[in-house]
N, C-alpha and C positions, 0 to 999 in steps of 0.2 A: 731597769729604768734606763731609757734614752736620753742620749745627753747629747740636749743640740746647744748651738750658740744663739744667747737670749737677744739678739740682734738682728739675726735671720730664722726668728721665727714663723713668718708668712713661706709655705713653701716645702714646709717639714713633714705634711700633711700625706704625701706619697709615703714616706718611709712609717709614717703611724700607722696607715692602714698594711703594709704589707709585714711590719714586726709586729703589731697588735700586742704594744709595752703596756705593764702596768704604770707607766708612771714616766715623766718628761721631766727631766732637771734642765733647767734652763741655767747655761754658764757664761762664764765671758761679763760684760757689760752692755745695757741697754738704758736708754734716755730717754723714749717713748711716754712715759708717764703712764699715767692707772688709765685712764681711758681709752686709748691706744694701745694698750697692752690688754684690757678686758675685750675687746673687738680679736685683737688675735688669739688669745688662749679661748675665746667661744668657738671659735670655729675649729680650733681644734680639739676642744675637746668633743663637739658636735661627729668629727670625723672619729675621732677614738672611739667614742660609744657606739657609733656605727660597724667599727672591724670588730669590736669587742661581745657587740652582742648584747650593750644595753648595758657593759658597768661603767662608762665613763674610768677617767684615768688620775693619778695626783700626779699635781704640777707644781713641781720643787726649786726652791733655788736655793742661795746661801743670801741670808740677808742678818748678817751679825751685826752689820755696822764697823764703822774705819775704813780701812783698804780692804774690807770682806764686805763690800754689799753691790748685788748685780744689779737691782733695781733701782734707778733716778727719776728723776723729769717730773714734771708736774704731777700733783699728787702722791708724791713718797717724801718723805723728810728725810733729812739728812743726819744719818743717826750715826752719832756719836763710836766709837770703837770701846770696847768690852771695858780697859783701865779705867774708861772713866763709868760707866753705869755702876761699876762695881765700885764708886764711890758714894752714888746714892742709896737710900733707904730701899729695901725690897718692894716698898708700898711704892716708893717713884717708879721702881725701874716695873713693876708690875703695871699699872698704870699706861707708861709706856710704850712699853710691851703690846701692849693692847690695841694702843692708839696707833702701833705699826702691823701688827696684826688685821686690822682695819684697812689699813693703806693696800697691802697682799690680796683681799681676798676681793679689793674692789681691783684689783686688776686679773683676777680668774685665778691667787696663787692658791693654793688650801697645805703646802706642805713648805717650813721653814724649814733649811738644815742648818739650825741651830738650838739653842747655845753651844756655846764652849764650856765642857766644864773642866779644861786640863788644868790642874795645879804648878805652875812655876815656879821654880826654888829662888828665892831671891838672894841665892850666888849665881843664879845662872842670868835670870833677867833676861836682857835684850839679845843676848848671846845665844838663846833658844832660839833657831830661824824657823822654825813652823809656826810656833804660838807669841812665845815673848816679843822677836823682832816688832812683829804686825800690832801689839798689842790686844791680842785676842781674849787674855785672860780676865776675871772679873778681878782675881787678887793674887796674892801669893800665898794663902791658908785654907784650909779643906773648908774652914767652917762658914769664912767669907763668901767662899764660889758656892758652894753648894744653894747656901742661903739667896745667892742672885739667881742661879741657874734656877730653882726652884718659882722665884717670882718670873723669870721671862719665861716659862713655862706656860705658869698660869693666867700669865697677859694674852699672852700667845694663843692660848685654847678658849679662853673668853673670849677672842675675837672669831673664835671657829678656823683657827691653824692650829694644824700638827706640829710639834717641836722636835726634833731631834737632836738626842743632847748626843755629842763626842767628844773626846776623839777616841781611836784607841789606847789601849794603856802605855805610857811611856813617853809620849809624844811631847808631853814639859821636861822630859829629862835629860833632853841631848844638850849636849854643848854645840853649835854649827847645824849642819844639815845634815840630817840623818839619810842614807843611801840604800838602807835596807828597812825592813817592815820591823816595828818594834818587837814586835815576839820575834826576832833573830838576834843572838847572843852577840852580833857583830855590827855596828861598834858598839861600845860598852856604855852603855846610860848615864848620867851621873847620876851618885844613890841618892832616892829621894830622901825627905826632909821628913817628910809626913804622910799618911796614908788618907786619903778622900774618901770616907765612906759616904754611900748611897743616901741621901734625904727621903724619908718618909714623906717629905711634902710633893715630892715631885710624883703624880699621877700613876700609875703602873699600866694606866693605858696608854700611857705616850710609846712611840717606839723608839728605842735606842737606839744608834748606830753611829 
């Protein structure tokens, strides 16, 4: 997957056709709004199905919500960061979901890199700087995140996006900033609290990552 900045996406068109990516994450912040932003992601995805050979490409961002969301401007809502959705009902935050799912795919996105479903200990809290600081998590208990992650799933793919749930494992368990990839023994995690097992609600078509 090619990762341009979602602000200078007019122009990226050269490096599509000559990497012939599955797939364009668009990062960074854009303002542009959904019709503005659907006028550029056609054209390029029109040039990607060209170098590809007729399969067209997914075009990804992060759009969680809080200080994780690339997509503003007219026609995106301004959605909320994870603490608080994971204060509503699964039926809200599904609902939701949906109606932002909706907002993505009128601007050409068809792949969310989201939800979060990392579990934070609440000793650790704000003091997690990947998840906790930002407020990325729906709660602090397997059964609460699961149960959201499971509904923004579902909102998600009723509006014809893909979800992608993460992170890797460990990533609520640091205290500070982690400097190495979690599966490295080095520095040492704080022990978790509780184990997150996989929800049965969440599709097995989705893809993980």
């Amino acid at each position: 997957m090619l990762g341009v900045p979602a602000n200078t996406l007019p122009g990226v068109e050269r490096q599509v056709t000559a990497d012939g990516p599955a797939g364009v994450f668009l990062t960074g912040h854009a303002t542009v709004g959904t019709a503005a932003l659907a006028r550029q992601t056609a054209e390029l995805q029109r040039v990607a199905t060209a170098a590809s050979g007729g399969s067209g490409v997914f075009l990804a961002t992060d759009q969680e919500g809080g200080q994780v969301q690339v997509l503003t401007g007219p026609g995106f809502s301004d959605i909320p960061p994870a603490t608080v959705q994971g204060t509503w009902t699964p039926n809200q935050l599904q609902a939701a979901a949906t109606g932002w799912g909706h907002e993505l795919r009128a601007g050409g996105i068809n792949v969310d890199l989201a939800p979060v479903a990392d579990v934070v200990s609440p000793a650790l809290g704000t003091a997690n700087a990947p998840i906790g600081q930002y407020g990325r998590a729906f709660g602090t208990d397997p059964q609460t995140v699961s149960e959201h992650v499971a509904a923004f799933v579902r909102g998600m793919h009723a509006a014809g996006v893909i979800s992608t749930v993460k992170h890797f494992p460990a990533w609520a368990r640091y205290a500070g900033t982690p400097t190495t990839p979690p599966e490295s023994p080095s520095p040492t995690p704080h022990p978790p609290t509780s184990t997150c097992k996989p929800s049965p609600k969440v599709s097995p078509r989705v893809p993980h990552g």
